[in-house]
C-alpha positions as CSV (number, residue, x, y, z in Angstrom):
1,X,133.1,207.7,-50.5
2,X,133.3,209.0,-47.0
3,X,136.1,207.4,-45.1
4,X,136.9,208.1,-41.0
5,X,139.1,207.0,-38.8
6,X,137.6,206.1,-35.2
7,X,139.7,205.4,-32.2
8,X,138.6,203.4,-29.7
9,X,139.9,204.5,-26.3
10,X,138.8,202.0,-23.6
11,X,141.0,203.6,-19.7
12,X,140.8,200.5,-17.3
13,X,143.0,198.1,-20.4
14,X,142.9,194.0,-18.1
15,X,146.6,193.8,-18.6
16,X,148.1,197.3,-18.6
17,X,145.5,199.8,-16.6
18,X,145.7,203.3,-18.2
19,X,147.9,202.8,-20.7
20,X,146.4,205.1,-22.9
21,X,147.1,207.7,-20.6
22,X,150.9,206.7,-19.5
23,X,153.7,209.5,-21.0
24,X,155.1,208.5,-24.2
25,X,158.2,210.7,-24.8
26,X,156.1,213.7,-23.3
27,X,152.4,213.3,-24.4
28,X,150.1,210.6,-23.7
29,X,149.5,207.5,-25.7
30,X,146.3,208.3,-26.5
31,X,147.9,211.6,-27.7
32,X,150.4,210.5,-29.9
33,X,148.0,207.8,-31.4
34,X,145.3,210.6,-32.6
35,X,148.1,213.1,-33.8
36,X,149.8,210.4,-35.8
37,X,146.4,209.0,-37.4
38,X,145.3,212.8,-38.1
39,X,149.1,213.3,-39.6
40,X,148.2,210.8,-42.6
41,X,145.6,213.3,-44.4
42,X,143.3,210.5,-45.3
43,X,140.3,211.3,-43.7
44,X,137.4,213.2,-43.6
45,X,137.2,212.8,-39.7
46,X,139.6,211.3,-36.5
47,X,137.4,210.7,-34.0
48,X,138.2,209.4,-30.9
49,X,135.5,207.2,-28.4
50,X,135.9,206.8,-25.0
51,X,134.3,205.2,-21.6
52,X,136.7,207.7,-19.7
53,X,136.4,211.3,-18.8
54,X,140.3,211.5,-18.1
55,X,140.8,210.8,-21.8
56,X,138.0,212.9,-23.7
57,X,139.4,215.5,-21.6
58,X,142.8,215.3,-22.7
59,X,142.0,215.0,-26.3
60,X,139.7,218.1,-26.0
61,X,142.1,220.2,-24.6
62,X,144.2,219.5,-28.0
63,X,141.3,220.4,-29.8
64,X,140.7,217.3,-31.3
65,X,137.2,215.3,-31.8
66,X,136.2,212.8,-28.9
67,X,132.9,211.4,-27.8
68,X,131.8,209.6,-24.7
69,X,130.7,206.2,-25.5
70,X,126.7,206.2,-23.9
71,X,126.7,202.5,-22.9
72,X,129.4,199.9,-21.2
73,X,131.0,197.4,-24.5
74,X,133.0,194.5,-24.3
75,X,135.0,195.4,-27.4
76,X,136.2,198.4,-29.4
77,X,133.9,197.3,-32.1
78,X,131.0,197.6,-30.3
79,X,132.0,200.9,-29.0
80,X,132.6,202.6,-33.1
81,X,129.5,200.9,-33.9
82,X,127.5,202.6,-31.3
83,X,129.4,206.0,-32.6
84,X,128.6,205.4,-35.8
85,X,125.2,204.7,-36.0
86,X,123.8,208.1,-37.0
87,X,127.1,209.7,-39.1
88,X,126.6,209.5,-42.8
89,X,129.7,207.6,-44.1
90,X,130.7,204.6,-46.1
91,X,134.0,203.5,-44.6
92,X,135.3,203.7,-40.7
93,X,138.4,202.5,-39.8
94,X,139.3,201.5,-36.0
95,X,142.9,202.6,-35.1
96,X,143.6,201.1,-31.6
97,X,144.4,203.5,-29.4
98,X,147.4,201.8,-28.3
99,X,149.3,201.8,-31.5
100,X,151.1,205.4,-31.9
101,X,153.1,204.2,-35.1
102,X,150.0,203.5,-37.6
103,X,151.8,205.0,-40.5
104,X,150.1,206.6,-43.9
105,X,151.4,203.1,-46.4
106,X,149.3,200.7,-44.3
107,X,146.2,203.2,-43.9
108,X,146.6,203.6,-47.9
109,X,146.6,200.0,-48.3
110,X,143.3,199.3,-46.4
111,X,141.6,202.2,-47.7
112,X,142.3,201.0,-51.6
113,X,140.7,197.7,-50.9
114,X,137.3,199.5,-50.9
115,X,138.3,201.9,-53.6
116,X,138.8,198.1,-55.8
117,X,135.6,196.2,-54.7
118,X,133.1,197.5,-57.3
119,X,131.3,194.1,-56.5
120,X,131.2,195.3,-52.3
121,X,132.3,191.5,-51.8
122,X,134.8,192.5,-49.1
123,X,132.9,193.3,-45.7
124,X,136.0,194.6,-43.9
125,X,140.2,194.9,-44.6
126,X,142.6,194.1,-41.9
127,X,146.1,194.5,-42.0
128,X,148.8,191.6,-41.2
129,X,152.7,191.1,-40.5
130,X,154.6,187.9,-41.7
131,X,156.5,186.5,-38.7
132,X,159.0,184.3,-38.3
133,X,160.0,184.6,-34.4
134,X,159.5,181.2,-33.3
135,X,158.8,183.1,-29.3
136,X,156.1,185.5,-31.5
137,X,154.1,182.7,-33.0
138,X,153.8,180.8,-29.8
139,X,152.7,183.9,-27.8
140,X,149.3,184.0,-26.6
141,X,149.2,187.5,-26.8
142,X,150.0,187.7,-30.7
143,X,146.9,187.2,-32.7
144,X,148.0,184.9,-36.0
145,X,145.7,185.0,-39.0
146,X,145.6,182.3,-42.2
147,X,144.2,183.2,-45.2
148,X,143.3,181.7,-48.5
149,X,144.8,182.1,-51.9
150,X,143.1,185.6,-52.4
151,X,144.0,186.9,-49.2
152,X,140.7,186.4,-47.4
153,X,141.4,185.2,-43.7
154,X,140.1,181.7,-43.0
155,X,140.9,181.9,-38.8
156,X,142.7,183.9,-36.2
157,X,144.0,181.9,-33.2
158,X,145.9,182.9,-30.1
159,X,147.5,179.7,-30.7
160,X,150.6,179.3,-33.7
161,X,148.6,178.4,-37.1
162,X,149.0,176.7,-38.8
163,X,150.5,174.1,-36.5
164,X,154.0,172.5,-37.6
165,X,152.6,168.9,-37.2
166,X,155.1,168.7,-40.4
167,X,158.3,170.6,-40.2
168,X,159.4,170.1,-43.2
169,X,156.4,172.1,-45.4
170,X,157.5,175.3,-46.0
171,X,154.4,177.7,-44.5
172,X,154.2,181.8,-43.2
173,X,153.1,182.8,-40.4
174,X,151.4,185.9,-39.9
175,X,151.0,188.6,-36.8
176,X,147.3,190.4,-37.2
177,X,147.5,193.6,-36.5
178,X,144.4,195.2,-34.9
179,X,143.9,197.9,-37.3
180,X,140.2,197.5,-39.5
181,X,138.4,199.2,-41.9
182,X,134.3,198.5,-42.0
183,X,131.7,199.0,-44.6
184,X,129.6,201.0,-42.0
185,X,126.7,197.8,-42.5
186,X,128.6,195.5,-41.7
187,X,130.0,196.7,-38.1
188,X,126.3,197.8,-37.6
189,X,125.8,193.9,-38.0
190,X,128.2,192.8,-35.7
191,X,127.2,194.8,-32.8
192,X,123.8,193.4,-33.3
193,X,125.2,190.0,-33.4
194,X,125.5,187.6,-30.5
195,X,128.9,186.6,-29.4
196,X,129.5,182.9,-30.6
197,X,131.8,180.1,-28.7
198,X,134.7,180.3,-30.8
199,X,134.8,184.3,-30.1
200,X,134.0,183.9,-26.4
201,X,136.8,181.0,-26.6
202,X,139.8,183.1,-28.2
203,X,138.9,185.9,-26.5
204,X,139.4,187.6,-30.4
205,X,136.8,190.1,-31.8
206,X,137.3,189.7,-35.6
207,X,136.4,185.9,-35.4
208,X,132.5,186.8,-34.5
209,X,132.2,188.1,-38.4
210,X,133.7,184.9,-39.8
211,X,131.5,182.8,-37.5
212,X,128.7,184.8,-39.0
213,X,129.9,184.8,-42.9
214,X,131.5,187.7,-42.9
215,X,134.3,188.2,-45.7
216,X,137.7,190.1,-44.0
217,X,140.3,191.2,-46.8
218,X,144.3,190.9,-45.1
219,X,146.6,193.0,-46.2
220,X,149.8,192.5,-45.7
221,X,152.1,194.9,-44.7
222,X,155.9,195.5,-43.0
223,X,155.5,198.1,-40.5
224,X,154.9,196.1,-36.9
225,X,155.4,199.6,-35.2
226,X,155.1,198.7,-31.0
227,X,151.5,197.5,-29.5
228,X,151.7,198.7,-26.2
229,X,150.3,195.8,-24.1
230,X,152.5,195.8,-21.1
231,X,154.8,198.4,-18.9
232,X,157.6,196.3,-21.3
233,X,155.9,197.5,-24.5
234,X,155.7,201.4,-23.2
235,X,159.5,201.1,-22.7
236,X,160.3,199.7,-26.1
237,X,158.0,202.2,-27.8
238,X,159.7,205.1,-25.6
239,X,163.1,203.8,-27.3
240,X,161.7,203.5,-30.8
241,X,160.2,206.9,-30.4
242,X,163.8,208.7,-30.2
């Protein structure tokens, strides 16, 4: 089984332009992202793909692998499967460019999910954080996931869900973090897939392969490491850094 990582690396981010690029206790985002996923040994390939010349310039002068993405995409997702099209592999996993802590456990995790599924019932693994930061679950900018008795996610909303109509039943929430791993078909099929309301809605990529029947595997893990979304993130994840 041939497993990569690919990090999508989009420069002109809505809320935070350039983040990818902003110093991060002396390198780059970007930087520290690729040299932490190429630190866990797990693949056969890091590969990082970009719309930006600024950033497959700075990841070629560390000697790293970087392509330019050949069209415009309105997702990450879009942009791997575009770069994956013609490698031969079985697995890819997207590490957003704007989480430098991905750590080896959680990596491990998703990558064993495939290594299980002799049956290939699982289309792609995500990872997910229990919550319980009333402010967190509220936050539009969090992305919850639920997910049935085996772990498969039902929905992701923007908004908290489940919703507390009854505060006295005992429920987790759950933070998605925006790390994947694809069976190389099935991110083929989404790019060739037509966004659908409930995607276009949320505003959340993941929910176009549930709208279309797609079967996503949550694992859960502990490490919530820093997403850097805002100048407010790059500051926390400057003092988690030391």
């Amino acid at each position: 089984m041939k497993i990569i990582a690919m990090i999508p690396a989009r420069y002109s981010a809505t809320r935070f332009p350039g983040k990818l690029m902003k110093d991060l206790n002396g390198k780059p985002v970007i930087t520290r992202t690729y040299e932490a996923t190429v630190n866990t040994n797990l693949f056969d390939d890091v590969i990082v793909v970009t719309d930006s010349d600024i950033i497959f310039d700075e990841i070629s002068k560390i000697g790293g692998h970087v392509m330019i993405s050949q069209k415009e995409h309105e997702c990450g997702s879009d942009r791997i499967a575009e770069a994956v099209a013609d490698l031969d592999i079985d697995i890819v996993i997207n590490v957003q460019g704007d989480e430098p802590f991905t750590e080896v456990e959680s990596l491990k995790k998703l990558i064993q999910v495939f290594k299980e599924d002799k049956e290939q019932q699982v289309d792609l693994a995500s990872l997910m954080v229990h919550i319980t930061d009333w402010d967190e679950i509220k936050n539009p900018n969090t992305v919850k996931v639920i997910v049935d008795q085996n772990n498969f996610a039902l929905y992701f909303s923007r908004s908290p869900i489940p919703y507390p109509r009854d505060e006295t039943v005992s429920v987790n929430y759950y933070k998605h973090k925006g790390v994947y791993a694809f069976r190389k078909q099935a991110i083929l099929d989404f790019y060739n897939l037509p966004m659908l309301s409930l995607e276009a809605s949320e505003k959340i990529e993941c929910i176009r392969y549930l709208e279309y029947g797609k079967r996503i595997k949550m694992v859960e893990t502990n490490v919530q490491g820093v997403e850097i979304d805002t100048p407010e993130d790059l500051e926390r994840a400057k003092k988690l850094w030391k």
